[in-house]
N, C-alpha and C positions, 0 to 999 in steps of 0.2 A: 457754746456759741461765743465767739469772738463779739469783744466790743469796741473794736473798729469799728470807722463810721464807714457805713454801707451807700454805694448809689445805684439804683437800679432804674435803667430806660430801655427804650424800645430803638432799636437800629433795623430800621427800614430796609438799608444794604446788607445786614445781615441774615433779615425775614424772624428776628430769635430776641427775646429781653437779653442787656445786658448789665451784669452786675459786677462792680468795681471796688475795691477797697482803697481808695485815696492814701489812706497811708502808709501801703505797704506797696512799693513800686513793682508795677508789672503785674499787679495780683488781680484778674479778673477772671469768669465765668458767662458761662451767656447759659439760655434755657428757652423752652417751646412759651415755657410759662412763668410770669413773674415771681411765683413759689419755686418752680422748677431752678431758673436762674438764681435763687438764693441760696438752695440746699446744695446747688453744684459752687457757688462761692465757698459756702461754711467749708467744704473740704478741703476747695484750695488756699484758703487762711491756713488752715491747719498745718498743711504741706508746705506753706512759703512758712511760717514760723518755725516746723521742723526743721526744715533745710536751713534758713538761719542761723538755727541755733547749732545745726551739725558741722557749720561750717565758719562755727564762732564767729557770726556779725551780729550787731544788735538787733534788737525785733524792737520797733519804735511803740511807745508806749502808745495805748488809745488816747486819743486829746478829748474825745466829746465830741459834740456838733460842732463842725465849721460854720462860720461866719461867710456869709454872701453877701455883697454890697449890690 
């Protein structure tokens, strides 16, 4: 399991949770269920860090929790 910081919410528009990885741009998942929407993130982490890495760009390090004002 990645420890990117995960966000997971409900989209109305999309009737499905979805889950986002803030610091890896682009890198999101959705699911019927909010477990569902996470197990379908953990893969696509895995595949944006592969792809990253096969296409020599950085894969940005996990920071922790973000800060919310």
């Amino acid at each position: 399991m990645s420890k990117h910081e995960v966000v997971i919410y409900w989209s109305e528009e999309d009737k499905a949770f979805i889950a986002e990885a803030p610091e890896l741009p682009g890198c999101a998942a959705d699911g019927a269920s909010y477990q569902e929407a996470l197990a379908n993130l953990e893969v696509v982490i895995a595949e944006w860090i592969e792809t990253a890495k096969l296409r020599g760009r950085k894969v940005p390090e996990p920071k922790g929790r973000l800060m919310f004002a």
